[in-house]
C-alpha positions in Angstrom: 196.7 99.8 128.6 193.8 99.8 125.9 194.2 101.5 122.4 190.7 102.6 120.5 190.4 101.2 117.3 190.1 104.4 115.0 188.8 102.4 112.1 185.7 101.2 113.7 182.8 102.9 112.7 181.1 105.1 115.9 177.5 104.8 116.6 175.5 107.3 114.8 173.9 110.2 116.7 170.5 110.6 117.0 168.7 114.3 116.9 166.6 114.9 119.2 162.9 114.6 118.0 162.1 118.5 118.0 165.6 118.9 115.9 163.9 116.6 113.6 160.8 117.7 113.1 162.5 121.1 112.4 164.5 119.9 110.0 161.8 118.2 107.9 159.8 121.2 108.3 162.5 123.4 106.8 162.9 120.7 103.6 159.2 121.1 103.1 159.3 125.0 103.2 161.9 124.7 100.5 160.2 122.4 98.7 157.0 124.2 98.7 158.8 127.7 97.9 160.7 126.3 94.7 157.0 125.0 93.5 155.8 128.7 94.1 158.0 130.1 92.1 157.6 127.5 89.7 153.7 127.9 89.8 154.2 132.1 89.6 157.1 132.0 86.7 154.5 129.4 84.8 151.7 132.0 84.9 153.8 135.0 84.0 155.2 133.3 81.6 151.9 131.6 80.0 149.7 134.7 79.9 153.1 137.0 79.1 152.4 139.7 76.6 154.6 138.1 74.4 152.0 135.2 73.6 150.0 137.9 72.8 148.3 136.3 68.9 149.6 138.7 66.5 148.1 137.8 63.2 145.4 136.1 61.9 145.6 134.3 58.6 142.0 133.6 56.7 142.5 130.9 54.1 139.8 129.3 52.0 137.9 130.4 48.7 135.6 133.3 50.4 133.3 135.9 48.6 130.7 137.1 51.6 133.1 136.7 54.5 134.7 140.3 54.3 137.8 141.7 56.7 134.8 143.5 58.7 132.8 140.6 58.9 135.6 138.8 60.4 136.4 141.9 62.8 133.1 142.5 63.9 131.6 138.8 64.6 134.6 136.7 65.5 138.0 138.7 66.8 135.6 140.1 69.8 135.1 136.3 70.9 138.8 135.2 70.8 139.9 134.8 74.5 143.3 134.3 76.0 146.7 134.6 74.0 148.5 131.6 71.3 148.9 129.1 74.6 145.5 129.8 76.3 143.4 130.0 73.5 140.4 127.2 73.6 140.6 126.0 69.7 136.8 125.0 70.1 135.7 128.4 71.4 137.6 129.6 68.7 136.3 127.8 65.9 132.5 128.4 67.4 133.5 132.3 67.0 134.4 132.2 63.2 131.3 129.5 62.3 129.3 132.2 64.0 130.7 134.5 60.8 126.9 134.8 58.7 127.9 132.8 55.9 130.5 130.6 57.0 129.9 127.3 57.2 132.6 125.4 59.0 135.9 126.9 60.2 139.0 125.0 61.2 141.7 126.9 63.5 145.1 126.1 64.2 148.0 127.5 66.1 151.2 129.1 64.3 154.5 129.0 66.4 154.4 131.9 68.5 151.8 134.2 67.5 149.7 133.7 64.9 146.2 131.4 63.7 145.7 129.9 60.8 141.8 129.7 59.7 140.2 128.3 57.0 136.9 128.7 56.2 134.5 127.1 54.3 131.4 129.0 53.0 127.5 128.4 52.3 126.9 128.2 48.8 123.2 129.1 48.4 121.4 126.8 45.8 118.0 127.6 47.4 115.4 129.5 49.1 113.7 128.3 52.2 109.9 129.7 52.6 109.0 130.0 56.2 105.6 131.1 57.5 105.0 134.9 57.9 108.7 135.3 58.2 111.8 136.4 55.7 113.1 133.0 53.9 116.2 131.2 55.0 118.8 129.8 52.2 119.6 126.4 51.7 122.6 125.2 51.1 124.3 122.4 48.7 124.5 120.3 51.6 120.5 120.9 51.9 121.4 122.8 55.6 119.4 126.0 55.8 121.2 129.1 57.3 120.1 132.5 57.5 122.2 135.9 56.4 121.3 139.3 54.7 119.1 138.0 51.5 119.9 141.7 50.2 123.7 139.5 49.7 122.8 137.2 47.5 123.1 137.7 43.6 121.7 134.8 42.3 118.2 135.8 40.8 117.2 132.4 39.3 117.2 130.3 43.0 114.0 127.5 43.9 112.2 128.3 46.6 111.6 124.9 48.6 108.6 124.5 51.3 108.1 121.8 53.6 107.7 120.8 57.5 110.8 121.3 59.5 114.3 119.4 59.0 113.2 118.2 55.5 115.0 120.9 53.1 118.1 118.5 52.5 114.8 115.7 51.3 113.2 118.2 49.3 116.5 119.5 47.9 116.9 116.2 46.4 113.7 116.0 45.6 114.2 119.1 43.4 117.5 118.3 42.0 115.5 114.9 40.9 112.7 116.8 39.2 114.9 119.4 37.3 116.2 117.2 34.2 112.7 115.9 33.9 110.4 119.0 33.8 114.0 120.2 31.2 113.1 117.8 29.1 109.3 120.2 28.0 111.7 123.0 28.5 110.5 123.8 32.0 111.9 125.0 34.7 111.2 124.2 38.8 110.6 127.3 40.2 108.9 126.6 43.4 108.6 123.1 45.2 106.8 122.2 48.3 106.0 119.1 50.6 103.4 118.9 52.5 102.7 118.0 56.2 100.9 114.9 54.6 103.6 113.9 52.2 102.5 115.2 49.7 104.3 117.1 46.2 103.6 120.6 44.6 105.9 122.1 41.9 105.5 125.0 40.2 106.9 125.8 37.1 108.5 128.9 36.0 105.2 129.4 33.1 103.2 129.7 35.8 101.7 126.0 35.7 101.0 123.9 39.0 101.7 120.5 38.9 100.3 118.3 41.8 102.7 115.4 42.0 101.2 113.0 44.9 102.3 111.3 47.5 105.1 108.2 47.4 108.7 107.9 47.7 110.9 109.9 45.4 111.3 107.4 42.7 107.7 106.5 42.3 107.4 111.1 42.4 109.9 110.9 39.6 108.7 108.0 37.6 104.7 109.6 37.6 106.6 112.9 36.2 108.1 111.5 33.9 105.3 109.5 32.1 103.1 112.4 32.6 105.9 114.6 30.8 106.5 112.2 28.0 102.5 112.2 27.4 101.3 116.1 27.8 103.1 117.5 25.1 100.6 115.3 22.8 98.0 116.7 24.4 98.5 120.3 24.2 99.3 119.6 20.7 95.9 118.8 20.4 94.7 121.9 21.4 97.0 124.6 19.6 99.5 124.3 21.9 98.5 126.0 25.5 99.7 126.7 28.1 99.1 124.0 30.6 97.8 125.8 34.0 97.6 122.7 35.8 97.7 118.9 36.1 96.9 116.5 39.0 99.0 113.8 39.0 97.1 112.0 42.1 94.9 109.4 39.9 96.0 106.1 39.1 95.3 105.7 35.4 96.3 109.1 34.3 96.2 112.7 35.2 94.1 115.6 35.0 94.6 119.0 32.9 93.8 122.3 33.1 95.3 124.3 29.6 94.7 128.0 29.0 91.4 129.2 28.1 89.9 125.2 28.9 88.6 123.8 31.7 90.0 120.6 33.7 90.2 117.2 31.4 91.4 113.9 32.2 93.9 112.3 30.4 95.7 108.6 30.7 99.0 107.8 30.7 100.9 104.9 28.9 101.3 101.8 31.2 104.5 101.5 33.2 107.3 99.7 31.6 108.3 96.8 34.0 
């Protein structure tokens, strides 16, 4: 008589291919199910009313950009809620705000945006053919808003071919302490397709500066400065009209009630 050894381990049993096949299909059903849910909870849950943004929160030292500005040109462009908001897009909307600038946005756990905005401060005009002016900024950018908005009465107007304002904002900020110095001011500066310097003065006089880069502009202005107050001396003070700046061994004048003189200049100092 045999016994069975109990202990030994029995062969395993294998399914039947079909039986397999089901039950792999069933594990992937499952599996595929949970991710649905996943995948629908996710969605519900990202674009939920409760991310809904709440507030928005302007920071930054700004005078034109108003509560309606705001309203008007950059809440309409916000898309999505706090977690689908694009921060790009939304930065694009407020810099689209007339006199801002540059905007930064950021995120405020769970409903709110923090922006702070930087603003165009207006130093000059920019002349355009046929066509309302645009401002300049301090950054020598141009940008264009209502000109009715601005309060400053005493702004430059600057001239010159296109993407040159922040070169002839310089130019002019150059030229200031100079023409100061006969207590003149730069009313009206322009550069020319050729190179080429005007400035106009706030009496009216037109002073033709030439051609060169801006130190050799600012050097011929300032020896033609330090010499024309002489001359007008000479003749009871006038008004100078205009002066050409263009010749190489001095300058010519026009004063009130004269016609057109040359004059020289003293030798530059090397």
């Amino acid at each position: 008589m045999t016994t069975r050894d109990r202990s030994a381990p029995s062969d395993p049993v294998t399914l039947p291919l079909d039986v397999q096949l089901m039950r792999s299909g069933s594990s992937v059903l499952v599996w595929l199910l949970v991710l649905g849910l996943l995948l629908v909870g996710g969605h519900w849950l990202v674009h939920s009313p409760w991310f809904a943004l709440r507030q928005v929160h302007v920071e930054g030292e700004v005078e034109h950009s108003t509560t309606d500005s705001i309203r008007r040109h950059a809440l309409p462009r916000l898309e999505g809620n706090y977690l689908t908001l694009d921060l790009v897009e939304a930065r694009a909307a407020f810099e689209a705000i007339p006199w801002v600038r540059r905007a930064e946005v950021r995120r405020v756990w769970p409903h709110d945006l923090i922006v702070r905005l930087e603003e165009h401060q207006p130093v000059a005009y920019w002349e355009r053919e046929a066509r309302e002016p645009l401002l300049v900024n301090s950054f020598g950018e141009v940008f264009e808003v209502n000109l009715g908005d601005v309060e400053d009465e005493t702004l430059p107007t600057l001239r010159g071919p296109r993407d040159t304002s922040a070169q002839v904002l310089a130019m002019w900020k150059r030229l200031v302490p100079v023409f100061a110095s006969m207590r003149s001011r730069v009313d009206r500066l322009e550069l020319s397709d050729r190179g080429s310097w005007r400035a106009h003065l706030d009496r009216g006089a037109v002073i033709e500066l030439g051609r060169g880069d801006a130190d050799e502009i600012v050097d011929r202005t300032r020896r033609f400065v330090a010499s024309v107050g002489q001359v007008s001396r000479r003749f009871e003070n006038r008004a100078i009209e205009y002066a050409d700046l263009r010749h190489v061994e001095g300058y010519a004048l026009k004063l009130a009630g004269m016609g057109t003189t040359a004059h020289p200049v003293p030798a530059r100092k090397h």
